[in-house]
C-alpha positions as CSV (number, residue, x, y, z in Angstrom):
1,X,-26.8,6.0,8.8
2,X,-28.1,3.4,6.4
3,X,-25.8,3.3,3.1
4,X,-25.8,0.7,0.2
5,X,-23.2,-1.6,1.1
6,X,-22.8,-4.1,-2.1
7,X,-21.0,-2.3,-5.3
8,X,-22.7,-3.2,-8.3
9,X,-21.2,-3.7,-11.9
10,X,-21.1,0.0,-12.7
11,X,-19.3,0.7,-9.7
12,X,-16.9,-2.0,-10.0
13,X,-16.1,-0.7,-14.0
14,X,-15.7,2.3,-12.8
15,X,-13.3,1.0,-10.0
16,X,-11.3,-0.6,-12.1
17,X,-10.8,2.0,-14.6
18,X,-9.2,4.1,-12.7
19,X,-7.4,1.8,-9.9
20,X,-5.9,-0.7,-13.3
21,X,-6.2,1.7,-16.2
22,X,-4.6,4.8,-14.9
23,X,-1.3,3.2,-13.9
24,X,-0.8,0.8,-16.5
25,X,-1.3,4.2,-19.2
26,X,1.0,6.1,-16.7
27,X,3.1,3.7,-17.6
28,X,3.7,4.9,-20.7
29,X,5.5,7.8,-20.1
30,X,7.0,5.8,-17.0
31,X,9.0,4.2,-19.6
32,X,10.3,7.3,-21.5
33,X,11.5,8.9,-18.3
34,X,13.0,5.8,-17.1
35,X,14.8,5.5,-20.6
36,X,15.8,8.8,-20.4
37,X,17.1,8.3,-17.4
38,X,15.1,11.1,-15.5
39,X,14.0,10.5,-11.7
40,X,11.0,8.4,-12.1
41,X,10.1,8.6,-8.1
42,X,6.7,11.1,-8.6
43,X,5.1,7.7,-10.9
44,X,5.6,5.7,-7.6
45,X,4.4,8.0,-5.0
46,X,1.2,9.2,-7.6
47,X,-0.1,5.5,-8.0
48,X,-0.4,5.0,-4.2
49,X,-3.4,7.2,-4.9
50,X,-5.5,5.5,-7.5
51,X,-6.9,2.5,-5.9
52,X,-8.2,5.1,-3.3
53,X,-9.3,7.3,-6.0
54,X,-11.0,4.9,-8.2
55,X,-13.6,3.9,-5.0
56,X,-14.4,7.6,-4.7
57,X,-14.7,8.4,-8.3
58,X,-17.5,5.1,-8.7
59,X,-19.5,6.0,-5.1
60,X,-20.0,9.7,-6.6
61,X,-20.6,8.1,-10.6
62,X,-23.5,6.3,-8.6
63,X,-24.5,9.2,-6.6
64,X,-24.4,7.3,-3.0
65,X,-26.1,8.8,-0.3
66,X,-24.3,10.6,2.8
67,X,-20.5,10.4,1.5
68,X,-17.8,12.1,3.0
69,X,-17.7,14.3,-0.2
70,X,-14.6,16.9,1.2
71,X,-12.6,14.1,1.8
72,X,-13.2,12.6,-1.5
73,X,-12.5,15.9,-3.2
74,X,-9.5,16.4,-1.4
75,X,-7.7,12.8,-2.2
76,X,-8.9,13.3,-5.9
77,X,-7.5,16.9,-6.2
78,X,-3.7,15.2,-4.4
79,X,-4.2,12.4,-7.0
80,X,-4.3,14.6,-10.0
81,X,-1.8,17.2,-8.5
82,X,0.2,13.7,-8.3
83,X,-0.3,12.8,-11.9
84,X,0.2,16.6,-13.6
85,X,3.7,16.4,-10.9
86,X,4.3,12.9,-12.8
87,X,4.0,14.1,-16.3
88,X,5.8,17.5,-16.0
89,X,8.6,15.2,-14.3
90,X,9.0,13.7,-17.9
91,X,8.2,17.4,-20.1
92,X,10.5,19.6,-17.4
93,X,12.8,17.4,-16.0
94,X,14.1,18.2,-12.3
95,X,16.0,15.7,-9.8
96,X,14.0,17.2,-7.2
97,X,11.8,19.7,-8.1
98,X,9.1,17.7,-8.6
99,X,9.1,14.7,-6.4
100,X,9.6,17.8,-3.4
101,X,6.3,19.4,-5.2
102,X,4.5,15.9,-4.6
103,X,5.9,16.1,-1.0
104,X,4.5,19.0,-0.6
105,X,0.9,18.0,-1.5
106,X,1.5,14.6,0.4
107,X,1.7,16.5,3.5
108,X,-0.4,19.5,3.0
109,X,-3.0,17.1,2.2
110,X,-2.4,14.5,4.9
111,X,-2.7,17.7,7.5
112,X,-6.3,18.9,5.4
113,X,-7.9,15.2,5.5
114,X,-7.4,15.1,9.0
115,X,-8.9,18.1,9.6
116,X,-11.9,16.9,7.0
117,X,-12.0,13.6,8.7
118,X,-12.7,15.1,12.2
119,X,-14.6,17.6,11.4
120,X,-17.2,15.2,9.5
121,X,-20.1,13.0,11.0
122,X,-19.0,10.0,12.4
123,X,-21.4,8.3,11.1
124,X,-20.6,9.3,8.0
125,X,-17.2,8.3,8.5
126,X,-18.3,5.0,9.7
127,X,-20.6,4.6,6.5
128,X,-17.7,4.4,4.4
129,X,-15.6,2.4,6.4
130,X,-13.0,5.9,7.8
131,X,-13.7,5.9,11.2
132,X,-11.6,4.5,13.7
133,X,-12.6,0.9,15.1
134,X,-12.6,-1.6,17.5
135,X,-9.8,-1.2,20.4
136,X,-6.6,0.8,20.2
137,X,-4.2,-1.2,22.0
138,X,-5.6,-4.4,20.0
139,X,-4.9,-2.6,16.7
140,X,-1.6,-1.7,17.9
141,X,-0.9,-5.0,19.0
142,X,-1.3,-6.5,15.4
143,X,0.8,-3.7,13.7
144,X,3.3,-5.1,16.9
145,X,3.0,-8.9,15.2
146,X,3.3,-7.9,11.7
147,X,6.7,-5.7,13.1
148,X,8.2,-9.6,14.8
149,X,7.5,-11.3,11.9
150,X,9.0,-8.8,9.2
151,X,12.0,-8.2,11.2
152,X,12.3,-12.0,11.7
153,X,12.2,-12.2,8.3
154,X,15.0,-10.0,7.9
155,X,17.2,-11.3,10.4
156,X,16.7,-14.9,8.7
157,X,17.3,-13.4,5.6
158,X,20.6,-11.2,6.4
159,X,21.9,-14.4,8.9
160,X,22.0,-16.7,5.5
161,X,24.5,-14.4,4.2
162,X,26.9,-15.5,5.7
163,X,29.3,-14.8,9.2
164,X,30.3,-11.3,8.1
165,X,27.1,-9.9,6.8
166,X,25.5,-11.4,9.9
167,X,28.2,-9.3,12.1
168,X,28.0,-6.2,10.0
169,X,24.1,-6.4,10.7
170,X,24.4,-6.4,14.5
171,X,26.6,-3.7,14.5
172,X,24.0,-1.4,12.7
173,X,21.8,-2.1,15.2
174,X,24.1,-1.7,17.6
175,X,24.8,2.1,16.5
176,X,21.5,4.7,17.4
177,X,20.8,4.9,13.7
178,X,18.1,2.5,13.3
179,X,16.4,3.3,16.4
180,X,16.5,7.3,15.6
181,X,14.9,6.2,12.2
182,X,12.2,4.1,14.2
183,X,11.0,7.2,16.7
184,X,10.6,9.3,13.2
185,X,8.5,6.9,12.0
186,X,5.5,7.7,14.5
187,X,4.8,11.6,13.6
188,X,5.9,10.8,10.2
189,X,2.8,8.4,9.7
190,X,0.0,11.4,10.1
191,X,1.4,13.6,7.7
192,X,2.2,10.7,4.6
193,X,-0.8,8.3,5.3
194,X,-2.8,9.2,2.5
195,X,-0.9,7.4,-0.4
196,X,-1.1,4.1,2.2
197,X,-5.2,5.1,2.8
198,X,-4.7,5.4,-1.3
199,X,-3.9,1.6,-1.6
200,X,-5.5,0.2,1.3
201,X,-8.9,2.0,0.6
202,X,-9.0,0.4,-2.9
203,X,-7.9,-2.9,-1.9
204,X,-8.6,-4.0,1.5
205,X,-12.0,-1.6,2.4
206,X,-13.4,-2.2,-1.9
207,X,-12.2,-4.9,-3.5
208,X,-11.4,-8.2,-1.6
209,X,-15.1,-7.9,-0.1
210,X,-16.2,-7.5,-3.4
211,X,-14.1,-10.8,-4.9
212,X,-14.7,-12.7,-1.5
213,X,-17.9,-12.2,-2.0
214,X,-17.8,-14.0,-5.5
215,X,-15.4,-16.2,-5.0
216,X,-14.9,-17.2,-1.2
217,X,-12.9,-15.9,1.8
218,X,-9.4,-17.7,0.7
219,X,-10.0,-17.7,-2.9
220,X,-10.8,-14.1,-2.8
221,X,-8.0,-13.1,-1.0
222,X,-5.5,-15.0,-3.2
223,X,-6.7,-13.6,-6.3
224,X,-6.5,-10.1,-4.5
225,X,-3.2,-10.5,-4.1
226,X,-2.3,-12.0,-7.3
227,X,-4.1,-8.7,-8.9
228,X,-2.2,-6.3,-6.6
229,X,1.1,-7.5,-7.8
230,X,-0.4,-7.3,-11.4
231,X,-1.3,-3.6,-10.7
232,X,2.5,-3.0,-9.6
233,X,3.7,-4.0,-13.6
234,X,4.4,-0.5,-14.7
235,X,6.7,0.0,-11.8
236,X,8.4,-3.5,-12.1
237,X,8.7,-3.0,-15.5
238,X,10.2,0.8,-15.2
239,X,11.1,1.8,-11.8
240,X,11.8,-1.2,-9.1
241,X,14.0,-3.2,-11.3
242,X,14.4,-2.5,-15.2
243,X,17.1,-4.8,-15.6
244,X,15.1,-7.8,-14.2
245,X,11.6,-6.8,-14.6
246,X,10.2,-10.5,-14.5
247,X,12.0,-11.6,-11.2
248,X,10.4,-8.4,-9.7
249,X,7.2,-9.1,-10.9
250,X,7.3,-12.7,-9.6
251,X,8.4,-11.4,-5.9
252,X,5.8,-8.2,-6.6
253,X,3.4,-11.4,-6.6
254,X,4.6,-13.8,-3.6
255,X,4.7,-10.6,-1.3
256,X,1.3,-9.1,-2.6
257,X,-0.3,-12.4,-1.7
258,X,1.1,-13.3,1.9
259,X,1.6,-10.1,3.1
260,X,-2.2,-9.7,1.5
261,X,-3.4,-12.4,3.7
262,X,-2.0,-11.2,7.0
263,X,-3.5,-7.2,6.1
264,X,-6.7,-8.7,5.3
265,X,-6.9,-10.7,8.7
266,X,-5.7,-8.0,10.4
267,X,-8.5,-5.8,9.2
268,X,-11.2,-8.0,9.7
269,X,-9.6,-9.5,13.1
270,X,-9.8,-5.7,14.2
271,X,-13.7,-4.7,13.5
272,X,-12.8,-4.0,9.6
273,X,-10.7,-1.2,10.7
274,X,-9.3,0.2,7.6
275,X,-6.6,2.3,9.6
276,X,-5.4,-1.0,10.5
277,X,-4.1,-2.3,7.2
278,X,-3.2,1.8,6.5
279,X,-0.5,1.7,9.6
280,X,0.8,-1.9,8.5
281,X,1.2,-0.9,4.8
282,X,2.9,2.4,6.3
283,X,5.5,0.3,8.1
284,X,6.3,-2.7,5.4
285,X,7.0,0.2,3.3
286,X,8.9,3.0,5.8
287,X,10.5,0.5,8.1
288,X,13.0,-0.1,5.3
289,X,15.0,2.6,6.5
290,X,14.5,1.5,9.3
291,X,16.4,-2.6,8.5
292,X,18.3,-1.7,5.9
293,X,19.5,2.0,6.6
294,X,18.3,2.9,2.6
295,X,15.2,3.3,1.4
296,X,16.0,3.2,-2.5
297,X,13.8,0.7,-3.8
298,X,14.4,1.7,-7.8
299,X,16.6,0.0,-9.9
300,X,17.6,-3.6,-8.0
301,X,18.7,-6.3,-9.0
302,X,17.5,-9.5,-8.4
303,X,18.2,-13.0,-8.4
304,X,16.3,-16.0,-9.1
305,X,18.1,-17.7,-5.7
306,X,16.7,-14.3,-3.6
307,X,13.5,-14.7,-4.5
308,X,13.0,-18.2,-3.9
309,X,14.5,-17.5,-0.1
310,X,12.1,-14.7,0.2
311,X,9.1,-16.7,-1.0
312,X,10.0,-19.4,1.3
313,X,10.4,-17.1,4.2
314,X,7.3,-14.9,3.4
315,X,5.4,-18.3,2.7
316,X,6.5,-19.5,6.1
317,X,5.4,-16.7,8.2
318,X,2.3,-15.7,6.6
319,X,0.5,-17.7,5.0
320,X,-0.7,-19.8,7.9
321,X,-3.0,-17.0,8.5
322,X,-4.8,-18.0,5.6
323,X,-6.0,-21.0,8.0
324,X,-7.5,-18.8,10.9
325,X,-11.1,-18.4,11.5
326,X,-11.1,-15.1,10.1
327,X,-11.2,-17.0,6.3
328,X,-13.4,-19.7,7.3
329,X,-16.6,-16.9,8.4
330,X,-18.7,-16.0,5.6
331,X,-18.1,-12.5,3.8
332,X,-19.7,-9.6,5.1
333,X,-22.6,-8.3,3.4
């Protein structure tokens, strides 16, 4: 099935629109719950979608050819169920009412778009870049890779505390806890992938071949990265860390640029297999639980000394990536 495969400028406005402009107005009554105090979870879990949604919304603007329009439909209909949750949150407030409603269509909708994705053509699916590529146990063994590093990372990390941080560590995992959070993870993935499919749609399978394209494999990928932290300001600002906004910011940045590189050289190491950089953003984000036994990530603090550790670490392990062959080909028309 031949499909355009270049975006043009109307497409790209449209893009970014919706992917930039709805979060950062979001943000607006982001900060009144947050000030208020009220649960500001639904704002997080709504602008996975938007990247996602802001591709969809340009290819049917332009009126492409062949598109996998019930799936479309379907991630547009979560995403604005996701944004009416988000507002109520702020008009009716509820501690759980509301994030368990967005739950709800998470879920419901993961199970649908399955069902939508299967049941389509595949070459329609492979058109727009949804259908399953290259070798499983490849894919898999990349996700495996990103896994070591991160949880070398970690270990580095928790080690340079100090004797008894470094002891209380090893006997969490020790205890079954952490491994009875890892088995979870697997089922968990297929019914809460489409908020990871919302980000990795926008950014991985839309915009870095657009910006690579313009600006060159590394440079495009860099200023991907430095964008994608960008996008994240609302949150920084109002959700991850209130009380120091611009350290989270920065470390929104370092991580959205070198864990960037290694997602984007895994997806195009692995046939441009979006599901690829979908299951790794799934596990930086769920395996949380999974290191630290918590997966609050609203309201930290942070200090200037912990984000120059972490940039050093993450700088270490990722960005020599950046120097494979995968950034030295040209882009992909």
């Amino acid at each position: 099935m031949k499909v355009p495969t270049q975006t043009n400028k109307k497409e790209l406005t449209v893009f970014l629109l919706v992917a930039f402009g709805v979060p950062y107005l979001m943000g607006i009554p982001l900060a009144i719950a947050q000030r208020a105090g009220l649960n500001t979870s639904c704002f997080a879990n709504a602008q996975m979608m938007y990247p996602a949604a802001g591709v969809m919304v340009a290819y049917l603007v332009a009126k492409r050819r062949e598109l996998p329009v019930r799936f479309f439909v379907l991630h547009l209909l979560a995403t604005v169920l996701c944004v009416g949750a988000s507002l109520l949150s702020v008009l009716y407030p509820s501690d759980t009412l509301w994030l368990l409603f967005i739950n709800i269509v998470m879920v419901g909708g993961a199970l649908l778009a399955w069902i939508l994705l299967l049941s389509d053509k595949k070459e329609r699916r492979a058109a727009y870049g949804l259908r399953w590529r290259g070798k499983g146990r490849f894919a898999l063994g990349v996700c495996a890779l990103f896994l070591l590093l991160k949880t070398v990372i970690v270990f580095v990390a928790v080690a340079l505390e100090g004797a008894t941080a470094w002891n209380d560590y090893l006997a969490y995992w020790a205890s079954f806890v952490p491994w009875m959070y890892a088995l979870l993870l697997i089922p968990n993935f297929f019914l809460s992938f489409l908020p990871f499919l919302g980000e990795e749609y926008g950014w991985r399978y839309y915009l870095t071949p657009v910006l690579q394209e313009r600006f060159g494999k590394r440079r495009g990928v860099l200023l991907l990265g430095v964008l994608w932290g960008l996008w994240h300001l609302p949150l920084n600002l109002f959700f991850y860390s209130p009380q120091t906004s611009l350290q989270s910011l920065i470390i929104q940045i370092v991580t959205c640029i070198t864990a960037g590189i290694f997602f984007t050289f895994a997806y195009e190491l692995c046939d441009r297999n979006i599901w690829v950089p979908v299951l790794l953003h799934y596990l930086n984000n769920n395996m949380i639980l999974v290191w630290y036994g918590s997966a609050e990530i609203s309201n930290q603090v942070y200090s200037w000394s912990g984000i120059a550790l972490t940039a050093v670490l993450y700088s270490i392990v990722f960005l020599p990536f950046l120097a494979s062959k995968t950034f030295r080909k040209k882009p992909v028309a």
